[in-house]
C-alpha positions as a printed NumPy array, in Angstrom:
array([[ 24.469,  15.836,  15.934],
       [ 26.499,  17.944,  13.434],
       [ 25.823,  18.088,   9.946],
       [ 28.96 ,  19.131,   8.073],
       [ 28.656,  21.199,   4.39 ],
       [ 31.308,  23.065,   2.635],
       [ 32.744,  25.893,   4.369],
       [ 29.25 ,  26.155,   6.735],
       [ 27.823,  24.024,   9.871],
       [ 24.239,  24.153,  10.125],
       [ 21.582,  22.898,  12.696],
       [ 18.85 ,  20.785,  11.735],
       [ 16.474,  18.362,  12.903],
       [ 17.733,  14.86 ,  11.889],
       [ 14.407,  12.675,  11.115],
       [ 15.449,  12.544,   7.784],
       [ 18.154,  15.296,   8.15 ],
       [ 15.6  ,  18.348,   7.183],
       [ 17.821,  21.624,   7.039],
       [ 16.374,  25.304,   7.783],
       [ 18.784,  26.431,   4.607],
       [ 21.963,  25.149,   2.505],
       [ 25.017,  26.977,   1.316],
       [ 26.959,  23.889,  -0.471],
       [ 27.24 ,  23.974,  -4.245],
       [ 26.337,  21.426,  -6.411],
       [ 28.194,  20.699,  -9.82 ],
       [ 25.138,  21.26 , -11.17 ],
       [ 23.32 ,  24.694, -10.023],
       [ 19.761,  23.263, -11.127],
       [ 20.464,  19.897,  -9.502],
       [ 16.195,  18.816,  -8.601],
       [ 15.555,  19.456,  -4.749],
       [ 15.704,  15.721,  -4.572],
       [ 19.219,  15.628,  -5.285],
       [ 20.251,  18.259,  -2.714],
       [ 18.305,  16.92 ,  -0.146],
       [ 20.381,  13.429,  -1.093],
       [ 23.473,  15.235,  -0.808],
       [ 23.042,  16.995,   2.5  ],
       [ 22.283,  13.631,   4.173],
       [ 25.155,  12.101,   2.71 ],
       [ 27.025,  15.089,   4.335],
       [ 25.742,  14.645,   7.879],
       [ 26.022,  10.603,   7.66 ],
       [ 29.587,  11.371,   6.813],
       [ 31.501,   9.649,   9.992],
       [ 28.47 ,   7.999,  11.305],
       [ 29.07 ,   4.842,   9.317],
       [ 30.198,   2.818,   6.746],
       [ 27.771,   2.006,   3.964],
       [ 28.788,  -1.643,   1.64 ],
       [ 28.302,  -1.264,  -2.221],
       [ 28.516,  -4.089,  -5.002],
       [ 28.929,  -3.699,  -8.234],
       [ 26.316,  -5.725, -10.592],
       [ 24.607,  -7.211,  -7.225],
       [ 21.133,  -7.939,  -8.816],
       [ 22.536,  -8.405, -12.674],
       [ 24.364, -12.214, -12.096],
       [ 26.144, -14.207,  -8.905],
       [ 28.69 , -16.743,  -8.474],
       [ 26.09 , -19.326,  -8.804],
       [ 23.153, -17.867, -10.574],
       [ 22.123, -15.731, -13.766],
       [ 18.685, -13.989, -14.326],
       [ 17.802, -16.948, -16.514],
       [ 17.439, -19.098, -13.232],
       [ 15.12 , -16.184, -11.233],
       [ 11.194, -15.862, -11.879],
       [ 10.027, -12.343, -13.716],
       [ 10.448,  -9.51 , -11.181],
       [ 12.249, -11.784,  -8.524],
       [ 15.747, -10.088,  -7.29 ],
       [ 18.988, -11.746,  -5.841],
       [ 21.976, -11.432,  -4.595],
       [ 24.861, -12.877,  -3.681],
       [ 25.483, -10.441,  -0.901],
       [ 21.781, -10.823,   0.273],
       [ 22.031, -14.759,   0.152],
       [ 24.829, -14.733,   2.736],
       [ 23.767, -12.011,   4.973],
       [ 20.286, -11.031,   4.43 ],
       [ 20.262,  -8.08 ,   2.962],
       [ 21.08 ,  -6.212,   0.025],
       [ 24.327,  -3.882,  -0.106],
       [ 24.004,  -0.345,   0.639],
       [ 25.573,   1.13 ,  -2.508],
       [ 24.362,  -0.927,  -5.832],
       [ 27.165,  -0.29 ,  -9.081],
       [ 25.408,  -0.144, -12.161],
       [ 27.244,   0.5  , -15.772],
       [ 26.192,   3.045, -17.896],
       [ 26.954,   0.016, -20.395],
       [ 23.38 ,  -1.826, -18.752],
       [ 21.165,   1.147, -21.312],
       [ 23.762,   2.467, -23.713],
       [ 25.228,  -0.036, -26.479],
       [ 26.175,   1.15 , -29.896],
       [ 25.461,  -2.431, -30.958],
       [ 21.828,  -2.461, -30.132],
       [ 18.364,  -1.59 , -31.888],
       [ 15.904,   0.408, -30.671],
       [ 13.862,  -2.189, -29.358],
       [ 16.785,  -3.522, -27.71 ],
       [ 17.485,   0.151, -26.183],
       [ 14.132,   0.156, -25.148],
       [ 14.21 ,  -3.259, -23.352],
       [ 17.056,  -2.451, -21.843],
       [ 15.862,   0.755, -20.021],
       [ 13.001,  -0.768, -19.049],
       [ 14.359,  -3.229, -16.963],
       [ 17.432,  -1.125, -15.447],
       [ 14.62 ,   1.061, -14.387],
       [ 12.64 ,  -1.449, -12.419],
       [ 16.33 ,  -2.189, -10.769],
       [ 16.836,   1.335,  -9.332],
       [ 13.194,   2.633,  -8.898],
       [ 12.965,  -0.402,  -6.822],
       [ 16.575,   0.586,  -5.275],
       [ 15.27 ,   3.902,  -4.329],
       [ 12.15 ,   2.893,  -2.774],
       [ 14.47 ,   0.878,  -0.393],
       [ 16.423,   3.899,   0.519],
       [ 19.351,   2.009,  -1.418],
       [ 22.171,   4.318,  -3.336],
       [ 22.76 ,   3.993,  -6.841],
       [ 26.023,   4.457,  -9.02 ],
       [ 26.765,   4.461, -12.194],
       [ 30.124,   3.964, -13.869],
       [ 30.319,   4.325, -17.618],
       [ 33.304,   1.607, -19.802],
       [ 32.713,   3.579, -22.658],
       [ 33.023,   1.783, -25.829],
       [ 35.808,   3.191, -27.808],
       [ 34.257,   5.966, -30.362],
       [ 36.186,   5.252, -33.254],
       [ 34.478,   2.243, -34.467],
       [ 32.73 ,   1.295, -31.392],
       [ 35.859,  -1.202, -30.096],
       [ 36.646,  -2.037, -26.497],
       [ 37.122,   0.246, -23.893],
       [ 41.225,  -1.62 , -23.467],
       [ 41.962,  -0.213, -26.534],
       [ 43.892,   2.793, -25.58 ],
       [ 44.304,   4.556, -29.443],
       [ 44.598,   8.336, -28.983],
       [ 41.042,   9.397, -29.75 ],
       [ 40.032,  11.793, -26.818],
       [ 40.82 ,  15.263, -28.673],
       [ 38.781,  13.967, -31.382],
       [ 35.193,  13.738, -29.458],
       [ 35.955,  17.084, -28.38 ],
       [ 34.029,  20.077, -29.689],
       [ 35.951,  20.523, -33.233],
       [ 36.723,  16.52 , -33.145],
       [ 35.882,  14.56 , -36.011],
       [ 33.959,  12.116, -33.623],
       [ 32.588,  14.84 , -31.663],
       [ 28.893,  14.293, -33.274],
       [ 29.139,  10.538, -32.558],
       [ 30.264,  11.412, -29.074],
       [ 27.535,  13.856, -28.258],
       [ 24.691,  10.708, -29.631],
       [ 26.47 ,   8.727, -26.937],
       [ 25.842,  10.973, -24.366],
       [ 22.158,  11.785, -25.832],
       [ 21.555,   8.016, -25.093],
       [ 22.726,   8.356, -21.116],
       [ 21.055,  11.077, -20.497],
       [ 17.545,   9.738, -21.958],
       [ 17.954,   6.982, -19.484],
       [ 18.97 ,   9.302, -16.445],
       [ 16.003,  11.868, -17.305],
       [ 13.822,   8.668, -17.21 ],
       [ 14.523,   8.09 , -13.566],
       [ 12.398,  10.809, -12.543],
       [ 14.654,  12.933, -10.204],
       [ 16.208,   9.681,  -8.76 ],
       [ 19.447,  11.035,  -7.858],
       [ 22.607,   9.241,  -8.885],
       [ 26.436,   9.056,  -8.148],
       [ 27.955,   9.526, -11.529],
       [ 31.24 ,   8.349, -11.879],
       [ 32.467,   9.274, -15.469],
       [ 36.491,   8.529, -16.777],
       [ 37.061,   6.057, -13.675],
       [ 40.832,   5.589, -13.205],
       [ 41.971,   8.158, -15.367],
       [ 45.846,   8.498, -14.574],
       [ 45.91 ,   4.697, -15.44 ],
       [ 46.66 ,   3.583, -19.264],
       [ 43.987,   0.819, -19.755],
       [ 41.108,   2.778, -20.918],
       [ 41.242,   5.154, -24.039],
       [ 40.387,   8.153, -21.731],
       [ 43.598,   7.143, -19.427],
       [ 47.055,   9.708, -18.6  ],
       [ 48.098,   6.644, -21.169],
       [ 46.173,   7.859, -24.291],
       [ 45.286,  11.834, -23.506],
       [ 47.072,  14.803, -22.203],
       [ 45.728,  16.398, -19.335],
       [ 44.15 ,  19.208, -20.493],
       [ 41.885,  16.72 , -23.229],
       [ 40.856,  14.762, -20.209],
       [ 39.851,  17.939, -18.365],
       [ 38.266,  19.33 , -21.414],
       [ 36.693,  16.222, -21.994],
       [ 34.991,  15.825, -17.882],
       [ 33.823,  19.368, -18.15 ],
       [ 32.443,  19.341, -21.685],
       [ 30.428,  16.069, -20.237],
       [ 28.935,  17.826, -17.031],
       [ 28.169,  20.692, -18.872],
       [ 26.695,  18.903, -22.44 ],
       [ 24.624,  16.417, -19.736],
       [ 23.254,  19.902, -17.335],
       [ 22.999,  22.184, -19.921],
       [ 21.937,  20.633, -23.301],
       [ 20.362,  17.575, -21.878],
       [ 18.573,  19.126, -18.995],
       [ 19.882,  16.079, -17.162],
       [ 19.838,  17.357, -13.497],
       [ 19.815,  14.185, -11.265],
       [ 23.325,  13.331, -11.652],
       [ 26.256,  13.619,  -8.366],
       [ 29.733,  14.098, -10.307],
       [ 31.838,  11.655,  -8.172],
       [ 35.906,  12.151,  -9.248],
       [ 37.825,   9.007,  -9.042],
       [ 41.717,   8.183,  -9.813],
       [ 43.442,   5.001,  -9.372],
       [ 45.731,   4.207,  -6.67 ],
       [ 48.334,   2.065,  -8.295],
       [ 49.322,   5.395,  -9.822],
       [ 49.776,   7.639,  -7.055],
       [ 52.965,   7.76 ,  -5.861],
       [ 51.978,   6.992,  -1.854],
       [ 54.928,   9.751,  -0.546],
       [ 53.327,  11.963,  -3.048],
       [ 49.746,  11.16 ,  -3.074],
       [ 47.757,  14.479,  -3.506],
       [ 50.251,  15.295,  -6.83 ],
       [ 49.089,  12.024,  -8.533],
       [ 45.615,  12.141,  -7.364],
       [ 44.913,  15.563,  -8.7  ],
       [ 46.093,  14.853, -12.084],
       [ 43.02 ,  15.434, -14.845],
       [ 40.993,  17.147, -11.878],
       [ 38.737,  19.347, -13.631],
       [ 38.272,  21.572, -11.117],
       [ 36.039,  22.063,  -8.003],
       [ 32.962,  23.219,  -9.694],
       [ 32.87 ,  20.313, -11.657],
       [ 33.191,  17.818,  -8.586],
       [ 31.024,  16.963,  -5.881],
       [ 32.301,  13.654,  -4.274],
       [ 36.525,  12.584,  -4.222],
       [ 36.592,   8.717,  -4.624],
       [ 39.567,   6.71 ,  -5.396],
       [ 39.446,   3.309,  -6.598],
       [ 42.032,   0.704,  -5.213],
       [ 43.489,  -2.881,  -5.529],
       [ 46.766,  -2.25 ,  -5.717],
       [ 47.173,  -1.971,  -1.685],
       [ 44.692,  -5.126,  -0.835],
       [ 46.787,  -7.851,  -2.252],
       [ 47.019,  -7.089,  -6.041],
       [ 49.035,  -9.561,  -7.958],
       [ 51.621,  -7.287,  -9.335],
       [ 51.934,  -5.697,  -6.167],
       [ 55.371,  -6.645,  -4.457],
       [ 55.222,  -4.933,  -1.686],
       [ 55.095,  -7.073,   2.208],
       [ 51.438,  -7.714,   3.208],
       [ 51.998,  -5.173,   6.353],
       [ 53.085,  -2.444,   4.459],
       [ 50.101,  -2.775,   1.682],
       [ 47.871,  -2.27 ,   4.73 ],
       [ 49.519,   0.719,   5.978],
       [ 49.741,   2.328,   2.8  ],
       [ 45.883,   1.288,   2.41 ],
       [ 45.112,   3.258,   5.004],
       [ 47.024,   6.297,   4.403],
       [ 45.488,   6.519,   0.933],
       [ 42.02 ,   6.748,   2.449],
       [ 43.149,   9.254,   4.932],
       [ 44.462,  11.203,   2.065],
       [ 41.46 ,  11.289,  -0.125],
       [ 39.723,  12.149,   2.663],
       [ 41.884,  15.099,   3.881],
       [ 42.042,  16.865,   0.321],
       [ 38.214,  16.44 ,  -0.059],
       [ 37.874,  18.42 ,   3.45 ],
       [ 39.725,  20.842,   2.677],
       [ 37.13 ,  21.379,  -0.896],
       [ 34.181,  20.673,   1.534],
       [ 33.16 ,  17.658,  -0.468],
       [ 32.759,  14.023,   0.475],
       [ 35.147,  11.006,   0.477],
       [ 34.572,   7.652,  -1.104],
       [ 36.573,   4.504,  -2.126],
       [ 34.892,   4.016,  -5.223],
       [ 36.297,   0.649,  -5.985],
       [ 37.879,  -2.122,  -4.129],
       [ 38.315,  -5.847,  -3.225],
       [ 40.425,  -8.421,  -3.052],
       [ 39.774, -11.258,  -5.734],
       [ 37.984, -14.516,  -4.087],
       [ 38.796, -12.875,  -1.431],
       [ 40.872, -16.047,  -0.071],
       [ 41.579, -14.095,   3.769],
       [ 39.051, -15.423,   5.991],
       [ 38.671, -12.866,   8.254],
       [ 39.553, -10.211,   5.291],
       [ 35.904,  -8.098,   6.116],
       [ 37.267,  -7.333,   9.173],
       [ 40.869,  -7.704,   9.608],
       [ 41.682,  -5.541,   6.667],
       [ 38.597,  -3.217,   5.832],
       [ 36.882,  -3.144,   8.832],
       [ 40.167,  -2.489,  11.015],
       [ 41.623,   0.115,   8.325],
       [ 38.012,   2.224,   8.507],
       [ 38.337,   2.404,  11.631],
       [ 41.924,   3.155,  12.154],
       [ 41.297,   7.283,  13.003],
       [ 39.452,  10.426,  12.664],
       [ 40.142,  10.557,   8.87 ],
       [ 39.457,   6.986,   7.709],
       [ 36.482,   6.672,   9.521],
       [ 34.38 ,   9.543,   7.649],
       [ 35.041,   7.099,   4.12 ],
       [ 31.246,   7.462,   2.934],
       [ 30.928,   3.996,   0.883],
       [ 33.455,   1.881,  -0.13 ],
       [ 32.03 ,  -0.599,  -3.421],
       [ 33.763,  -4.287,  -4.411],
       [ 33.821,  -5.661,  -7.848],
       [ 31.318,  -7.824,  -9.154],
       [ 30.657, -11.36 ,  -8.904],
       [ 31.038, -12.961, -12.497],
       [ 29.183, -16.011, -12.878],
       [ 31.82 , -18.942, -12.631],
       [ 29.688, -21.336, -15.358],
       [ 29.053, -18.674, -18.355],
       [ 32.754, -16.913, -17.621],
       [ 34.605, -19.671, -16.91 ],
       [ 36.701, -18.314, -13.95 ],
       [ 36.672, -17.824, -10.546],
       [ 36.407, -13.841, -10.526],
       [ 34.685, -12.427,  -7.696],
       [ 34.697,  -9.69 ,  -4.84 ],
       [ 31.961, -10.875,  -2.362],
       [ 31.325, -14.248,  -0.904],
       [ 28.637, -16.161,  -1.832],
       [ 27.002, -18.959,   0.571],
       [ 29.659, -21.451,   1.514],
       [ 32.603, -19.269,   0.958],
       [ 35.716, -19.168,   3.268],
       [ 35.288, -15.433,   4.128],
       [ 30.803, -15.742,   4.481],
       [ 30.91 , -16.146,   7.994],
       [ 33.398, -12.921,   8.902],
       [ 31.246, -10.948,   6.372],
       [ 28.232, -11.611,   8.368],
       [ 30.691, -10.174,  10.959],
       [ 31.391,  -7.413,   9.358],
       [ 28.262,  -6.915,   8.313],
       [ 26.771,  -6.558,  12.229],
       [ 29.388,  -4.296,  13.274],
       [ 27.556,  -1.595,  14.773],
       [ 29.752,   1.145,  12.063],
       [ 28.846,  -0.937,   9.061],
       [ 25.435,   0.075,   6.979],
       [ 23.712,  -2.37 ,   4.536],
       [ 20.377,  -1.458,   2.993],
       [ 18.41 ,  -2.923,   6.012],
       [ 20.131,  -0.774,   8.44 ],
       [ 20.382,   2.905,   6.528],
       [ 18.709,   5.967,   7.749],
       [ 16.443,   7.77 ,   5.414],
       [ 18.782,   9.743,   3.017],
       [ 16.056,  10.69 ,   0.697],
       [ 13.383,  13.33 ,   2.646]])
């Protein structure tokens, strides 16, 4: 078996993927040896299969809150219909930071996120975290899309604030005890929904504003768990034109270790136009393209986001994802791909949801999908962690 790391092929002995030496490079020099190790085996399981992530898995289901589950029991939608829990689990940075809350509340908070992924990471699960920053001037929603970036930069007016923000993160991520995580700061950046988006900043804030985060977080904060995972939206990519769109705010290579790309715009999305059969095929040449420009930086491929909302396709697991991994060389070496979460239909009030839940039109060809012999959940990964 090959194990493939940038620029260098190296043998090893794969019972956990032990290497005699490394020559990839981190975003973070001082990443813990628990981290590299982590990496390298998500280098060699590159192309060996497809791992399932959900976003919010354990915090709420379709069905069910934490107010219905006894202290310390877990569920999950995901795990009710197939048996197991998802590969990938999505966290928000949101789950431990809140401007709103008291310290007790802080405290409260940590404590039971870290129960979550200690117990993640004792399965051999994966955990990422995305981060729907409240908006720094006055602590509003992330939708509001006010200029404000060049003033949390160094100079800023809000740059103090900022940095207490990040102080607050990185106590959490320091509490996990080396437990490495894929970081996935200023998601869908060349959108205009977020206050961080192409929308609100220039480019060279939002690049200013990634590296001053990797480097405040390494270097101040001594945080040194963290995988930087880069991650543009699709429905702002021109398709013919994809690795021009995609690189806009990329803060450079040394501040990067995985290229994701989040997309719903070519799996049905409502103010998508374009014929069903064409969505697919441009689906699949937007994972071919993210992975082709992270080869050639000898860094790792992800689709960071996905789904299709209540997913009404029956045979959607494996007619569109399944099929469009699998379509050739490229496609196929996709590390993780993660759906949306499953809001709870009685406390939202809508039917918003990414994964089926017992009884649901697609459960059955998800169980499918789920025993494809490519496909990884949590009861079927290899030991990524020794």
């Amino acid at each position: 078996m090959k194990c493939f790391f940038a620029n260098i092929i190296l043998i090893f002995v794969f019972a956990g993927c032990s290497t005699q030496e490394t020559d990839f490079r981190l975003a973070d020099e001082n990443a813990g040896e628990p981290v590299k190790i982590f990496y390298r085996n998500l280098q060699n399981q590159q192309g060996e299969g497809l791992m399932f992530g959900h976003q919010a898995t354990l915090e709420y289901g379709y069905h069910w809150t934490q107010e219905d589950l006894a202290p310390g029991e877990l569920r999950s939608d995901v795990k009710d219909v197939t048996g197991s829990f998802p590969s990938v689990y999505g966290f928000a940075v949101n789950s431990v930071v809140n401007p709103l809350w008291n310290e007790e509340q802080r405290l409260k908070a940590i404590e039971h996120q870290l129960m979550w992924d200690k117990g993640i990471h004792s399965r051999g699960g994966l955990i990422t975290y995305e981060w729907h920053m409240a908006h720094p001037d006055g602590n509003r929603s992330f939708y509001v899309t006010d200029s404000v970036v060049h003033r949390i930069l160094p100079g800023g007016d809000l740059h103090e604030k900022f940095k207490l923000t990040l102080d607050h993160a990185a106590d959490y991520f320091n509490s996990m005890e080396g437990i490495p995580v894929l970081f996935r700061p200023w998601h869908e950046h060349n959108g205009d929904w977020f206050w961080w988006c192409k929308g609100s900043t220039s480019e060279e804030d939002f690049i200013s504003l990634w590296r001053f985060t990797v480097d405040y977080l390494k270097k101040e904060k001594n945080v040194h768990n963290l995988i930087y995972v880069y991650s543009p939206d699709r429905s702002r990519i021109d398709i013919d034109d994809f690795e021009t769109g995609y690189m806009w705010g990329y803060p450079g290579d040394e501040y990067v270790d995985i290229l994701g790309l989040d997309n719903y715009w070519d799996l049905g999305h409502p103010a998508n136009k374009t014929p069903a059969e064409e969505q697919l095929a441009n689906f699949r040449r937007s994972m071919e393209y993210t992975v082709r420009i992270a080869d050639s930086k000898g860094k790792l491929a992800a689709l960071t986001e996905t789904g299709l909302e209540t997913i009404p396709n029956p045979r959607w697991w494996t007619d569109i994802i399944l099929s469009s991994v699998m379509h050739n060389e490229y496609t196929r070496r996709i590390s993780w791909f993660l759906v949306w979460r499953n809001a709870n239909v009685e406390r939202e009030k809508r039917d918003h949801y990414y994964a089926p839940f017992p009884g649901h039109v697609s459960a059955d060809n998800f169980i499918e999908f789920k025993n494809h012999p490519f496909v990884l959940f949590e009861d079927e990964l290899p030991d990524l962690y020794n």
